[in-house]
One Martini backbone bead per residue (centre of mass of N, CA, C, O) as a GRO file, in nm:
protein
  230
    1UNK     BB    1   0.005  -9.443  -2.001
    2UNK     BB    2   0.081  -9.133  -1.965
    3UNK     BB    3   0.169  -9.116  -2.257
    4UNK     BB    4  -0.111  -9.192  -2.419
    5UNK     BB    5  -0.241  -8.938  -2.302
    6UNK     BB    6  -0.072  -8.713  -2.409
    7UNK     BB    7  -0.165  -8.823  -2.721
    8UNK     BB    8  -0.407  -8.781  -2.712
    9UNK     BB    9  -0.703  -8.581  -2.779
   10UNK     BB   10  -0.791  -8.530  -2.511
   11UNK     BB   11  -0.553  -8.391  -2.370
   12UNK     BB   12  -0.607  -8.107  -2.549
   13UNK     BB   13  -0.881  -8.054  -2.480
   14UNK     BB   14  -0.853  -8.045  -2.177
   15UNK     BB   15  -0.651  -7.819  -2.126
   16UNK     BB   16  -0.793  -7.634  -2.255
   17UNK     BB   17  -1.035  -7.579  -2.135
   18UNK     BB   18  -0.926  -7.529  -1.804
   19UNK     BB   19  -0.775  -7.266  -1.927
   20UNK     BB   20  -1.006  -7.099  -1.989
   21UNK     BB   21  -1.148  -7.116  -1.683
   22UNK     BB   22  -0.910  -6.966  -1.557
   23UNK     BB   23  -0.942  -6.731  -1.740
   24UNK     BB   24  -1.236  -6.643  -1.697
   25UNK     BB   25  -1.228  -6.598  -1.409
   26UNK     BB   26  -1.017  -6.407  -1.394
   27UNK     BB   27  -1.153  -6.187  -1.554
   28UNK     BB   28  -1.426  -6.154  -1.399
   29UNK     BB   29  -1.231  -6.056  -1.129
   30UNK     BB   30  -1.092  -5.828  -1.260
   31UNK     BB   31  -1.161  -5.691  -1.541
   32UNK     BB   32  -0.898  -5.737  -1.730
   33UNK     BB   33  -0.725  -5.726  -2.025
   34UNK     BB   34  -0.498  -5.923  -1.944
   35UNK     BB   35  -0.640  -6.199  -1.928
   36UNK     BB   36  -0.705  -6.265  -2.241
   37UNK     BB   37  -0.404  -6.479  -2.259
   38UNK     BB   38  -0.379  -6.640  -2.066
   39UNK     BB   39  -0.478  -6.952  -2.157
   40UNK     BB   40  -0.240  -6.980  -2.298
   41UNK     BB   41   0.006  -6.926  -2.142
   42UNK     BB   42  -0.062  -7.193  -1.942
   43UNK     BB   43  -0.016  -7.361  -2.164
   44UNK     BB   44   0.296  -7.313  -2.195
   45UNK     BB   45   0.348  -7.361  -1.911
   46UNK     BB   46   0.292  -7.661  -1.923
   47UNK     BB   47   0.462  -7.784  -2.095
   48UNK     BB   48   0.751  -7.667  -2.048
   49UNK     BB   49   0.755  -7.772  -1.743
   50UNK     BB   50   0.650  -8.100  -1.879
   51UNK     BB   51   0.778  -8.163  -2.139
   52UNK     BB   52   0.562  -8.133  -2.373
   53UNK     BB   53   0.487  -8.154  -2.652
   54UNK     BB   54   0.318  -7.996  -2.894
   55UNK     BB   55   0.217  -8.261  -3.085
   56UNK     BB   56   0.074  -8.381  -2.797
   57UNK     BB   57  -0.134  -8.145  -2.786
   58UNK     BB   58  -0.255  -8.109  -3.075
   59UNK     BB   59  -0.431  -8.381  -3.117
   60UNK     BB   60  -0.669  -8.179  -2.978
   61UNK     BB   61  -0.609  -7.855  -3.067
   62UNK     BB   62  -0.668  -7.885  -3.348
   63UNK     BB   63  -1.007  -7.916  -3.308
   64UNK     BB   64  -1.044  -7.658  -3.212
   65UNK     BB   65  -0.919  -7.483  -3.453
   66UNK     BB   66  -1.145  -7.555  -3.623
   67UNK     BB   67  -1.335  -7.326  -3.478
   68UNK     BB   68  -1.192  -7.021  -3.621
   69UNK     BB   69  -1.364  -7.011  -3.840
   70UNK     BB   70  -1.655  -6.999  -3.725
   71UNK     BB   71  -1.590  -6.775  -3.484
   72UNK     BB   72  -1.559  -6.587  -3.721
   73UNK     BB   73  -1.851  -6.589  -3.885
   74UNK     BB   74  -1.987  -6.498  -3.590
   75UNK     BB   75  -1.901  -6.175  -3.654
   76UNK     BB   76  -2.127  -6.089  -3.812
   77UNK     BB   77  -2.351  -5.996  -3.662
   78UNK     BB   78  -2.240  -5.716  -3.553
   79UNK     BB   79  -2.245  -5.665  -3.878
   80UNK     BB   80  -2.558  -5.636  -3.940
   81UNK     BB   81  -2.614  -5.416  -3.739
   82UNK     BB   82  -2.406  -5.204  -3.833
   83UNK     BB   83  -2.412  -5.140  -4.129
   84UNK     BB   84  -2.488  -4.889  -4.197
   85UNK     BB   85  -2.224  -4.786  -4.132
   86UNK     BB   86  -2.036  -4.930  -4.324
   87UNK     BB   87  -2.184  -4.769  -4.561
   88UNK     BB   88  -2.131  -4.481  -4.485
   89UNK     BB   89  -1.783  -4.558  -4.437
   90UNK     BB   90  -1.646  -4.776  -4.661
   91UNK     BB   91  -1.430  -4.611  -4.777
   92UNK     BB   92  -1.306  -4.533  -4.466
   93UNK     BB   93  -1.205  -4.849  -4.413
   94UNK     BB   94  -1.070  -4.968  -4.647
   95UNK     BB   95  -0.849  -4.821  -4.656
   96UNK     BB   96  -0.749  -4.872  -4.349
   97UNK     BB   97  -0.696  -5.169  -4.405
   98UNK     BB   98  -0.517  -5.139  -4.670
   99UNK     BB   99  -0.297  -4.982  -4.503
  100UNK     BB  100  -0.240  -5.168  -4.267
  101UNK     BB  101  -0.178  -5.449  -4.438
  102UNK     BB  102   0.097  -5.311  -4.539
  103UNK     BB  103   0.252  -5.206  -4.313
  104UNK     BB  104   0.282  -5.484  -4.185
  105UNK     BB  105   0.402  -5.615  -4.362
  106UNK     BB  106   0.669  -5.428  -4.425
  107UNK     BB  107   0.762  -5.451  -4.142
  108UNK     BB  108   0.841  -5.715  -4.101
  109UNK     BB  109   1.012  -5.769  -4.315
  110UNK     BB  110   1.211  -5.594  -4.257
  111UNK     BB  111   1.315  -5.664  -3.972
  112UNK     BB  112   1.387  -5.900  -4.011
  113UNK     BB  113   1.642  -5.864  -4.219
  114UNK     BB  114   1.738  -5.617  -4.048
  115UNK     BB  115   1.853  -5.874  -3.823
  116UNK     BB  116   1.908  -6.150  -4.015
  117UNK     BB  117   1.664  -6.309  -4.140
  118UNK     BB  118   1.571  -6.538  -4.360
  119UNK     BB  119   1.358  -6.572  -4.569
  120UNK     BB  120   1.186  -6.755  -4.459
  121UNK     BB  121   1.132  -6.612  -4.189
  122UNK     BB  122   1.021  -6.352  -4.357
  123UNK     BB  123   0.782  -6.500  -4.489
  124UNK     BB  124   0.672  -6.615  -4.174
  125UNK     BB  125   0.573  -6.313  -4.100
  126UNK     BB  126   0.408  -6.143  -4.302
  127UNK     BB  127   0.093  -6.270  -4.175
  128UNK     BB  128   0.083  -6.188  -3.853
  129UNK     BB  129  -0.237  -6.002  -3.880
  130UNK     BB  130  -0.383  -6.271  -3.916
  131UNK     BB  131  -0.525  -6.524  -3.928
  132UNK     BB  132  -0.458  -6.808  -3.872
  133UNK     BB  133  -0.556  -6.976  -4.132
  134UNK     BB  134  -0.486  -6.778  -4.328
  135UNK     BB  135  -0.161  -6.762  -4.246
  136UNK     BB  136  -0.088  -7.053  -4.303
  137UNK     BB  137  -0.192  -7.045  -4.609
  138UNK     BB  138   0.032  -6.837  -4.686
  139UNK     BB  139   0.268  -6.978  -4.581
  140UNK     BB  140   0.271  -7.230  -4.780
  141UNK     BB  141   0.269  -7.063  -5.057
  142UNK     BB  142   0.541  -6.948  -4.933
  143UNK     BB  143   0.717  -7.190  -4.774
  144UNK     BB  144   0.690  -7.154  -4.518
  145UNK     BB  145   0.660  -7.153  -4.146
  146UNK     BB  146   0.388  -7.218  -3.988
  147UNK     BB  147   0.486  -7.230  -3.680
  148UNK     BB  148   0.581  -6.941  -3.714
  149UNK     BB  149   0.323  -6.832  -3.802
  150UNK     BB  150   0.187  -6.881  -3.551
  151UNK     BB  151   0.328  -6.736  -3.315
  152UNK     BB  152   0.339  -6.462  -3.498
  153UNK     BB  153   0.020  -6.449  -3.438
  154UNK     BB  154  -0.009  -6.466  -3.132
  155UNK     BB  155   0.156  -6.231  -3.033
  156UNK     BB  156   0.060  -6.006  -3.192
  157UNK     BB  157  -0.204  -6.035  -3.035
  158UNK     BB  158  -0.158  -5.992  -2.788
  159UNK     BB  159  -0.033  -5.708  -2.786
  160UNK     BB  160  -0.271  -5.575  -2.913
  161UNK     BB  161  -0.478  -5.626  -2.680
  162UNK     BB  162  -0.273  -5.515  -2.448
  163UNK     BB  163  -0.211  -5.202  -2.593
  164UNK     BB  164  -0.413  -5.070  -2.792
  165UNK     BB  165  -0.601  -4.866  -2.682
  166UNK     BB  166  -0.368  -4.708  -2.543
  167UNK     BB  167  -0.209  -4.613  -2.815
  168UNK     BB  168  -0.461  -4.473  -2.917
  169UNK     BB  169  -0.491  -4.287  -2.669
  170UNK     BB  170  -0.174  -4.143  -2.740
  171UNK     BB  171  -0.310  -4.042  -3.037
  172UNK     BB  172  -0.587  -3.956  -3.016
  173UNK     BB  173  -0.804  -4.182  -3.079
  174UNK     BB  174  -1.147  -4.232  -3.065
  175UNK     BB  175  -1.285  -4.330  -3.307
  176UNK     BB  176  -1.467  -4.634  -3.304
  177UNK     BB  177  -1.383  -4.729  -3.609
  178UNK     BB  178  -1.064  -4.671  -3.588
  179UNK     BB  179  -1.036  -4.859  -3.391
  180UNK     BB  180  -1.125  -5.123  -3.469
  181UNK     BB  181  -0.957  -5.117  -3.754
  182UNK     BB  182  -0.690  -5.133  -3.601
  183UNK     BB  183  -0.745  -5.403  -3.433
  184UNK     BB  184  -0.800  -5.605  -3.663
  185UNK     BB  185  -0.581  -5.566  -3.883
  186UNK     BB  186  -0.306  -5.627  -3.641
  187UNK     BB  187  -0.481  -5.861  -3.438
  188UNK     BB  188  -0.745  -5.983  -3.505
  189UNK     BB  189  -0.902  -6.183  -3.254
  190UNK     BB  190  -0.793  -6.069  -3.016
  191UNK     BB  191  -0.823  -5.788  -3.058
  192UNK     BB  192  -1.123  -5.804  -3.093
  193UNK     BB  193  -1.195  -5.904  -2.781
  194UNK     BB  194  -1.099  -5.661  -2.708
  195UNK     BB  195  -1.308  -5.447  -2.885
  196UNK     BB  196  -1.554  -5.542  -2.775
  197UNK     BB  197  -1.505  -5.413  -2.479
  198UNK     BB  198  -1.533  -5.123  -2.593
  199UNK     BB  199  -1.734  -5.171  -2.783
  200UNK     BB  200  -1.982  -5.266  -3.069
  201UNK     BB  201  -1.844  -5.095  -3.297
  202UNK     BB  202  -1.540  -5.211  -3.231
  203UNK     BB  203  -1.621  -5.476  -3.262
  204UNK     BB  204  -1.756  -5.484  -3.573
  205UNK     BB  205  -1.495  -5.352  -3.700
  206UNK     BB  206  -1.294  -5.552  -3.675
  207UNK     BB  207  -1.425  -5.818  -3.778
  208UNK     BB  208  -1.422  -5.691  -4.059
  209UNK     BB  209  -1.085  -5.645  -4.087
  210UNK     BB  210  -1.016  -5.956  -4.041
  211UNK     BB  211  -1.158  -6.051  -4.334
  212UNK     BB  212  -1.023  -5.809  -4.538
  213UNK     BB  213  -0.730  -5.858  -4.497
  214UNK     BB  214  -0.730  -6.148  -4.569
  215UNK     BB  215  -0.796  -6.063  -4.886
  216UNK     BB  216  -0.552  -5.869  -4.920
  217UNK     BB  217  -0.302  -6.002  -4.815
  218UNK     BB  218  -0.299  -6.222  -5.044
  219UNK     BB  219  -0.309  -6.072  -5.278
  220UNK     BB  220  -0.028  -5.876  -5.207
  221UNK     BB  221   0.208  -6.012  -5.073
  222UNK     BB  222   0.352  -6.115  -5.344
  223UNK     BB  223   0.376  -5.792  -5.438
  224UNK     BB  224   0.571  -5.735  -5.252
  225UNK     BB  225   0.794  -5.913  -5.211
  226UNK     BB  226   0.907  -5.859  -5.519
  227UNK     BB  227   1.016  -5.561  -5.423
  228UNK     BB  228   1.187  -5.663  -5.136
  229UNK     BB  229   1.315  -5.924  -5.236
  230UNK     BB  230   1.348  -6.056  -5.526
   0.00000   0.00000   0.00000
């Protein structure tokens, strides 16, 4: 009986909304940026603890999964009211997502293979600053582990959310445009979430370098891959 249900959709679904609601709960009461990933945090413990499979954790978690795509376009609005500012710095806006996104791939390949990881976990590491969805199709083109690019997408987006504002603010960055465009391209959702906090400039300014991130990413990767690995 209880096996069944642990495979069910219904329980990957139900245990995402509670760990959710006790993440908002304790974010709205402490009103700190650390409860950002509790929700997360929650699930991997609660699998963890009752030695429950990720896979029958998925059968419910994937349903959710597919609406990170909605809720990425849903970005477009703060992007809308934003226009403005966006087209009269276009040209540092563009430039600075293509920087950043050079430099994540690199910095990545790099540290792995001189870890001695080797190549195929290499190349599942190098879209880690890009949205899910986008990196896992990124993994898959290159023949990596999804699995594995799922999780460092995951830890990327915390580590981001958690630390990048006080990190821009240790090397004196201020301005708006440039916080957003760093907190997006570095760190993608969570990070996203975390820059909406900041201020409606920093929130659209992510959520702009989430989408231009993942269409430099898809296309630039094979040729970095190309001088670095190959």
């Amino acid at each position: 009986m209880i096996e069944e249900i642990l495979k069910s959709p219904l329980f990957g679904i139900t245990l995402t909304f509670i760990a959710f609601e006790i993440g908002l709960y304790v974010q709205n009461r402490t009103k700190s940026f650390v409860a950002n990933p509790l929700a997360i945090i929650l699930i991997i413990i609660f699998l963890v603890h009752f030695k429950i499979p990720y896979q029958d954790y998925n059968e419910g978690g994937k349903y959710i999964s597919f609406f990170l795509g909605p809720a990425t376009v849903a970005l477009a609005v703060p992007l809308y009211k934003n226009f403005a500012t966006i087209l009269k710095y276009k040209l540092a806006i563009f430039i600075g997502i293509t920087v950043g996104s050079i430099t994540g791939i690199i910095t990545s390949l790099l540290i792995a293979l001189l870890l001695g990881a080797d190549k195929t976990i290499a190349l599942s590491l190098s879209p880690k600053s890009v949205t899910t969805p986008i990196a896992v199709e990124i993994s898959n083109m290159l023949h990596g582990y999804p699995s594995i690019t799922s999780t460092a997408v995951v830890i990327t987006g915390i580590i981001g959310a958690l630390t990048g504002p006080e990190v821009l603010n240790f090397f004196g960055i201020r301005n708006k445009i440039a916080k957003g465009i760093a907190m997006g391209t570095a760190a993608h959702g969570l990070g996203t979430s975390r820059a909406v906090q900041e201020g409606e400039i920093e929130g659209a300014m992510s959520g702009l370098a989430i989408g231009v991130a993942g269409v430099i990413t898809s296309f630039i990767l094979p040729h970095i891959i190309k001088g670095i690995i190959d």
